[in-house]
N, C-alpha and C positions, 0 to 999 in steps of 0.2 A: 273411960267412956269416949273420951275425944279419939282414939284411936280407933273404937268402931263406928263412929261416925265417919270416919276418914274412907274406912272400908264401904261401908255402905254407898257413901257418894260415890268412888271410882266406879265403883259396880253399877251404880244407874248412870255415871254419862258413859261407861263402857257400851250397855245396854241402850239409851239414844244415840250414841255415835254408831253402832252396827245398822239398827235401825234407820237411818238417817243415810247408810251407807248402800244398803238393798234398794232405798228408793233411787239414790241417787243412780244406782247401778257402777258404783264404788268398789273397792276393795275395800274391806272394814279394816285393815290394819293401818292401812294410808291413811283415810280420817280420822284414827283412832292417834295416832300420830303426830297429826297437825292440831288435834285438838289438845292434845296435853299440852301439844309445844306452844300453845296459843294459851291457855290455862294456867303454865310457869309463868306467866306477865302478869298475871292476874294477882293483885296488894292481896294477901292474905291467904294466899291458897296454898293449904300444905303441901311441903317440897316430902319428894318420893326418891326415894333410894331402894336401889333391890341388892339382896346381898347376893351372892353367886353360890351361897349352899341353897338359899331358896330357892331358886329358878333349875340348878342343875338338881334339886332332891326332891322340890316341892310343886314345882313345875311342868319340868320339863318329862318325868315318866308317865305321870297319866296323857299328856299331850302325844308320846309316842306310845304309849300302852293300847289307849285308843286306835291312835292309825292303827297299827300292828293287828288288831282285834278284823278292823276293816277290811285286810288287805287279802285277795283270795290267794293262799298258798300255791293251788297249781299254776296260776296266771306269774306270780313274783319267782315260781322255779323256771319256766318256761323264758323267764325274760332274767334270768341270773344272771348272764353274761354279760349282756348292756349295765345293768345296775349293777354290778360291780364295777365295771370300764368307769363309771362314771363316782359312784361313791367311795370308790379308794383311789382308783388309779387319776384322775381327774383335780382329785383333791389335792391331792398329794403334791403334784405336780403345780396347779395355783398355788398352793404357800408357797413352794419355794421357790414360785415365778416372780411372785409378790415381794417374797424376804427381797431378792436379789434386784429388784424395783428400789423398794426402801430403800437399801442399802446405799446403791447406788444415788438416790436423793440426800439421803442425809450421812453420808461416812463414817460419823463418828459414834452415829449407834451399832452395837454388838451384832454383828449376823443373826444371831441366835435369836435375839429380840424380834428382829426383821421376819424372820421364820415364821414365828409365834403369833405375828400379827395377821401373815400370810393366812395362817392354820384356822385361825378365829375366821376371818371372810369368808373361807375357801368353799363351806358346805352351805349350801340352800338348802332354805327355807320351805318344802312343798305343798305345807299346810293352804298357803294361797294359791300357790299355783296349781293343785290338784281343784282344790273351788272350784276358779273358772275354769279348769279342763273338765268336770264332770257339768258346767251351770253350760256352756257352751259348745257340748259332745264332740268334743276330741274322741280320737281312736283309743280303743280301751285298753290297747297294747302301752300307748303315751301314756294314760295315766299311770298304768302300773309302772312304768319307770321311772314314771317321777316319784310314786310313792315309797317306792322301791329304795332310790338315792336317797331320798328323805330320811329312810328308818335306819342307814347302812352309813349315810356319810356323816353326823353325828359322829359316831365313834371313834372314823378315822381323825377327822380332826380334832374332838378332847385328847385322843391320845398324844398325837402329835404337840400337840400342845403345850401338856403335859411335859412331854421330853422335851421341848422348845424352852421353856422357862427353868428346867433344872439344867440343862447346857447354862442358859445365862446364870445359873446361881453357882457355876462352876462344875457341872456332875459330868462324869465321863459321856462322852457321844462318841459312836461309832456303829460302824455298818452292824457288826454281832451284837453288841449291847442294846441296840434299838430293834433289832427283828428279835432279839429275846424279847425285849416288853412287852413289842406290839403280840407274838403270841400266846405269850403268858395273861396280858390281860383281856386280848379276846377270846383263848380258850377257856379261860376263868369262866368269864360273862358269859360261854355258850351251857356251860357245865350249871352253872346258878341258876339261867334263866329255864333251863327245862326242868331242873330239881321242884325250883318251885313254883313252874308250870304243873307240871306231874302230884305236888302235892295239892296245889290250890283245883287240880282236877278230881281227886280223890274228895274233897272235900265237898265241890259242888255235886260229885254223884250221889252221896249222902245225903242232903239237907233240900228239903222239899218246903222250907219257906223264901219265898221273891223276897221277901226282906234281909233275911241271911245271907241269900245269895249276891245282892245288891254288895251287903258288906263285906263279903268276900274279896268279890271284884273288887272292891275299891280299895281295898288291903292291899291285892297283889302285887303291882306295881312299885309300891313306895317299900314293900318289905325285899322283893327282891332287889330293888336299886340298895337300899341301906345296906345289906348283906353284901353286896357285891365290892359296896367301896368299903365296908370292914375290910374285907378281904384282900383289896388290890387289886380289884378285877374290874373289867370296863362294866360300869352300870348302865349303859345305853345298850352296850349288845345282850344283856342279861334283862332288860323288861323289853327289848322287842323280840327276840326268842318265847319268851313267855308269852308275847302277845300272838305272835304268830303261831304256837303249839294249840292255845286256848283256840282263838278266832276258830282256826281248823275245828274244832272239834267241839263247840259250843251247841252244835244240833243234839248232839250226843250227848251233852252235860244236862243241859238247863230246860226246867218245862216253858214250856211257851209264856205261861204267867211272866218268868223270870226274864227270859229271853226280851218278851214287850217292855218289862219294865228296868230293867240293866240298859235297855238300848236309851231309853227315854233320861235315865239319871246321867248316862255318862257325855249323851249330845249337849245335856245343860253346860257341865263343869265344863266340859272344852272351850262350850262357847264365852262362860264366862271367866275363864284361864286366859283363852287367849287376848279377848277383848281389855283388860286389866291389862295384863302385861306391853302391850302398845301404846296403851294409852299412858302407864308408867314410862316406856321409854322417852315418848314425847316429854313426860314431865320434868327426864332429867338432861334433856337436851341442851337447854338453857344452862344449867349449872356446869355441864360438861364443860360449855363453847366458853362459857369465863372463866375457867380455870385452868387454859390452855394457855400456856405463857411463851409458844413461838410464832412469829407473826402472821398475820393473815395470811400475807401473798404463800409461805410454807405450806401455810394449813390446808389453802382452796389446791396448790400445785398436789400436792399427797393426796388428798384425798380422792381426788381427780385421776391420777395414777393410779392408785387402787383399783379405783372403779373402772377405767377404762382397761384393765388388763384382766381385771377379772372376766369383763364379754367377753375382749377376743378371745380369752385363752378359751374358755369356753365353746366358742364357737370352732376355731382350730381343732380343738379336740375333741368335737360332737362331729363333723363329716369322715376324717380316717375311723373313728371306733366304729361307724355306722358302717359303710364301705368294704375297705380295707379286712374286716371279719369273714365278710363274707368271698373274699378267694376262695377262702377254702371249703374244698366239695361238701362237706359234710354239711357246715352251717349253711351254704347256697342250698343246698336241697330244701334242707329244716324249715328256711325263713324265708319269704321271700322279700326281694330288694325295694327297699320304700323309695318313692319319690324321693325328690332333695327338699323336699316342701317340711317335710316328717323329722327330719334332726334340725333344719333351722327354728322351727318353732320350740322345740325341744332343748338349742341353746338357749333360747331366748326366755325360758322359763328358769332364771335363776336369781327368785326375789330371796333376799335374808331374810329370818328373825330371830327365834328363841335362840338357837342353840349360839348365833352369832350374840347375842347379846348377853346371854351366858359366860361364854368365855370371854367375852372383854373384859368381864368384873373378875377373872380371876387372874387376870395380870397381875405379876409380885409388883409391890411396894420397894423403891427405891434403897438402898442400906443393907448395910451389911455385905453378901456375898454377892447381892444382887448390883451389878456397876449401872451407873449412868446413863439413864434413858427418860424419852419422853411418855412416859405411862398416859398423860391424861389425854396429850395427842391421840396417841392410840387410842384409846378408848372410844374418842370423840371420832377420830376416821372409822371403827367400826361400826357406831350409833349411823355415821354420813352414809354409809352403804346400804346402812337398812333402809333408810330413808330413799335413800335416790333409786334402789332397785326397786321398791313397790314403790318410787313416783314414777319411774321412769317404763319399766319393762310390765311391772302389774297393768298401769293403764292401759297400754297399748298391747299385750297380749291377745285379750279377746282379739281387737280389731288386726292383726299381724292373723290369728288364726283361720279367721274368717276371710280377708284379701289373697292367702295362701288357697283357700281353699279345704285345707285339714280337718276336716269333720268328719263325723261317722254318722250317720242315721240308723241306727240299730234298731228301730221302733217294730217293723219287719218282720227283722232277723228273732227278733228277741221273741215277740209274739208265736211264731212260728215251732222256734225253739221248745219255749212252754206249752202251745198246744198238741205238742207229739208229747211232749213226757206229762202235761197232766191227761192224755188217754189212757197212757198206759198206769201213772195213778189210780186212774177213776176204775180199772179195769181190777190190778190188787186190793182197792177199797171193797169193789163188790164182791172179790172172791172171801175178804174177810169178814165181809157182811153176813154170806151165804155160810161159813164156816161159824161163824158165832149169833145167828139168830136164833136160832131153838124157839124157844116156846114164846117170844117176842111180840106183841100185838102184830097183828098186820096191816094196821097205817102208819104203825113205826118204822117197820120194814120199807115201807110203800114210802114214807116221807125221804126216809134217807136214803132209795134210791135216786127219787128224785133232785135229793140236792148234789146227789155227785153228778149227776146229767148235767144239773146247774153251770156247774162249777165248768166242766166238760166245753159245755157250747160259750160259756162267758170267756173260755182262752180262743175258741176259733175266730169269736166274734171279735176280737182286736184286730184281725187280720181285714176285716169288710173294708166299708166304706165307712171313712173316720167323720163326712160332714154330716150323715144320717144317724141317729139315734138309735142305737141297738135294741133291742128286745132288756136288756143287762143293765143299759145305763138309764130306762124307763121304768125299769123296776126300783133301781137307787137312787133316781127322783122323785117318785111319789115314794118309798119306804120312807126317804129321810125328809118329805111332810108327814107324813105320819108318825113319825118317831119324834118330830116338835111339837106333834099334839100331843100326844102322848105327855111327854114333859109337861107340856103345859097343865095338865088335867090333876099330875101330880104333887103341881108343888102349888095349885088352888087350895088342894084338900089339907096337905100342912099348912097353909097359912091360916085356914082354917078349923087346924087341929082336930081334923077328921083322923091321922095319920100320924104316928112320930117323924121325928130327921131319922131315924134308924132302918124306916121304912121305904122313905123319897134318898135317902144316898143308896139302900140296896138298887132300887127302882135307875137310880140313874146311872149305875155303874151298867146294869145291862145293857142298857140302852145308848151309853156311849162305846163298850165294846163292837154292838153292834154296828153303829153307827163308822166308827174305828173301821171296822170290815167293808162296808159299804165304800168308804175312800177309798182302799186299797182295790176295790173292783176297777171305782175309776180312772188312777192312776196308771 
C-alpha cells in the first residue's frame, strides 16, 4: 500500500510542478528537478532509486515510440543527412572527446571507463528542446532535426556504451569487432522494428474497437524493445522504426474514433513519464552527491569539464556539418545555405535527460573483471549535466532564438497551403456526393453541400484579416453558447430524473465532439 502511495504522490507534484512550470514559462523538467532535489531534504520523504531496466524497458520506448509516431517521415528523409551528422557522427566523436578529457583529469581511471562516460552525455535530450522550438516557432526544418538526433542518437550511444563497459570488464575492442556490433545490433533493431511494425499494422487494420486499438498501441513498443534485447539487437532502433513505419501510415490504419482517442491516451503517459522521471532524478541527486567519496574541488573541476566540452564540441561540429556539406553541387542545389543564426541556435539546443540518465545506472559495479574506478562520480557528473544543460541552455534558448531572430511564421504559408488542398477536397467530396446520393432526401443532399462550402470558405478565411471576426469564428462563438445551453438543459432534467445518466453521458459525448470540432476551427 505505502508503495502506491509513493506512486501516487510523485505523480501529483510531477503534475504541480509541470503545471507550476507553463505558468512560470519554465521548462517542466528544470522545475521538475529542483523540486525533487529540494524534496530529498525533506525528514521523511521517500528516497527514489530508478533501476536502469526500468527506464531503458519501461521508460524509455514509449517516450521514443511516441516521438517516432509524431515525426513526419518525408520531413526526417529530407533532412537524413544533418541528422545523422549529428546522431552518430557527433556523438561518437563527444564521448571520445570526453573519455580523453577524463582521462587526462584523472589518470588513473581506465580509458574505457572515460569512454563510457563520454557515451552516457554525448546524446541529447530533444524531448525539451523540441517543446520550446515548436511553443516559440522555430523553422520546421530545426525541429525536425532535432527530433531527428533525438530518435537516432539514443542508439549510438547505448551501444557505444555498451562496448565501453565490456572493453572495462576486459572484452576484445577493435576497429572490426566494434563495427561488427554496431551493425549487427542496428540491423537487428531495423529487421524487429518493422517486423513488428508490419504485424502491429496488420492487427490495427482488423479491429474496429478505439479501445483495442488503444491497447495495441500501447503493447507495441514495450514488446518490440523486449524482443529486440532477447535477441541482442538495439531496442532503441527497433521501437523508433516501429514508430516511424506506424506514424506514416496511421491514416491508413485507424478510424478517426481511434486515431482521437490513441492521440489523447498517449499525450497523458508521456506527460506523466516524463514529469516523474525528473522529478526522480531530482530525488536522487542528494544521495548521489553523498556517496561520492573524491573531493569537492575534483568533483566541481570534472564536472565542469564535461559540460564545457560537451558545448563547444557541439558547437565546432554544428557550423562545418552545416557549411562544409554544402560544397558540393548536388546538396548546394537541394538546400539552400541557412544563415549562421540556424546552426548556432541548433548547437545550443543540447539539454540531457532520459536516455542520459538511463545509462548512468548502468555503469558496472566495481569487482571482479571490472578494475578501479569512480562509478558514483560518474554517475553524479552525468545527473550534473542534466541539470546544468536544462539550467543553463533550456532557459536561455527561447530567448538565444528570438535575439538571433530564427523564427518561422508559417501561419500564412500554412493557411494558404490548406486552402488549395481543401478545394480540391471539397471538390472529390462533392463528386462522391453526386456518385453515392441516389435516392437521398434532398435536404440531405442540400445540407451536405453546404457543409463542404463550410469547411471550404473556413480555410480561405484564415488567410483575411486575423483582428476582424470571420463569418467561421462567429458561428463558433454563438455555437459554443449554445452548446452550454444545451448542457445545461440536460443535466437539469437528470437531476431531476426526467432522464437516466445513460441518456445525459450519450447527450454529452455529442456535444463535446462537436464542440472538439468547433476548437479545431479555431485553432
Amino acid at each position: 500500500m505505502s508503495g502506491i502511495v509513493d506512486v501516487v504522490v510523485l505523480v501529483a507534484i510531477s503534475v504541480i510542478g509541470a503545471a507550476l512550470a507553463r505558468r512560470l514559462g519554465f521548462v517542466a523538467p528544470l522545475v521538475l528537478l529542483v523540486a525533487g532535489l529540494g524534496l530529498s531534504y525533506v525528514p521523511g520523504f521517500p528516497e527514489a532509486e530508478l533501476e536502469p531496466e526500468l527506464v531503458l524497458i519501461g521508460i524509455l520506448p514509449p517516450l521514443l515510440y511516441v516521438a517516432a509516431l509524431q515525426t513526419s517521415v518525408p520531413a526526417f528523409r529530407r533532412a537524413l543527412r544533418p541528422i545523422l551528422l549529428l546522431a552518430v557522427g557527433l556523438v561518437l566523436v563527444s564521448a571520445f572527446l570526453i573519455g580523453f578529457v577524463v582521462h587526462w583529469l584523472l589518470p588513473d581511471i581506465p580509458f574505457a571507463a572515460c569512454v563510457a562516460l563520454g557515451a552516457i552525455v554525448a546524446p541529447p535530450d530533444a524531448v525539451s528542446a523540441t517543446a520550446i522550438a515548436r511553443r516559440i516557432g522555430l523553422p520546421r526544418r530545426v525541429v525536425t532535426i532535432l527530433e531527428g538526433e533525438s530518435l537516432l542518437n539514443d542508439a549510438t550511444a547505448l551501444v557505444l556504451v555498451r562496448i565501453a563497459t565490456g572493453a572495462l570488464a576486459g572484452g576484445a575492442v577493435g576497429f572490426w569487432p566494434i563495427a561488427g556490433q554496431v551493425a549487427l545490433k542496428a540491423g537487428g533493431g531495423v529487421l524487429i522494428g518493422l517486423l513488428g511494425a508490419f504485424l502491429a499494422a496488420k492487427l490495427h487494420r482488423k479491429i474496429e474497437d478505439p479501445l483495442l486499438d488503444d491497447a495495441v498501441s500501447l503493447l507495441t513498443p514495450f514488446v518490440v524493445v523486449i524482443v529486440a534485447e532477447e535477441l541482442k539487437s538495439s531496442s532503441v532502433v527497433a521501437v523508433v522504426i516501429a514508430g516511424l513505419y506506424l506514424g506514416h501510415r496511421i491514416p491508413y490504419l485507424l478510424s478517426a474514433t481511434s486515431r482521437l482517442q490513441m492521440d489523447a491516451v498517449w499525450r497523458l503517459i508521456t506527460f506523466l513519464l516524463e514529469g516523474v522521471v525528473f522529478l526522480l532524478v531530482g530525488l536522487q541527486l542528494r544521495h548521489i552527491g553523498e556517496s561520492i567519496e573524491t573531493g569537492v574541488g575534483t568533483t566541481v573541476s570534472l564536472t565542469a569539464a564535461v559540460f564545457a566540452t560537451l558545448v563547444v564540441v557541439r558547437f565546432l561540429w554544428m557550423y562545418p556539418a552545416t557549411y562544409l556539406a554544402r560544397l558540393v553541387p548536388r546538396i548546394r542545389q537541394r538546400e539552400e545555405r541557412p544563415p549562421i543564426t540556424v546552426p548556432t541556435v541548433l548547437a545550443w539546443a543540447g539539454m540531457r535527460g532520459v536516455v542520459t540518465l538511463a545509462a548512468a545506472q548502468t555503469l558496472p559495479p566495481v569487482g571482479g573483471k571490472v578494475p578501479e574506478y569512480h562509478r558514483d562520480l560518474f554517475i553524479f557528473v552525468a545527473f550534473a549535466v542534466i541539470v546544468l544543460t536544462l539550467l543553463v541552455q533550456g532557459t536561455t534558448l527561447p530567448w538565444l532564438a528570438v535575439r538571433l531572430g530564427v523564427r518561422q511564421d508559417t501561419t500564412t504559408e500554412d493557411a494558404l497551403a490548406e486552402a488549395g488542398v481543401q478545394h480540391q477536397a471539397g471538390r472529390a467530396a462533392l463528386e462522391a456526393l453526386d456518385d453515392h446520393a441516389g435516392d437521398a432526401p434532398t435536404e440531405v443532399v442540400d445540407r451536405l453541400r453546404a457543409l463542404v462550402g463550410s469547411r471550404s470558405n473556413n480555410a480561405w478565411e484564415r488567410l483575411g484579416n486575423q483582428e476582424q471576426e470571420t463569418p467561421s469564428a462567429a458561428y463558433g462563438r454563438l455555437r459554443r453558447e449554445m452548446i452550454g445551453a444545451e448542457r445545461r438543459v440536460f443535466k437539469i432534467a437528470r437531476n431531476e430524473g426526467r432522464i437516466p445518466e445513460e441518456v445525459l453521458i450519450r447527450a454529452q459525448r455529442e456535444l463535446d465532439l462537436e464542440e472538439s470540432q468547433l476548437q479545431r476551427s479555431d485553432d
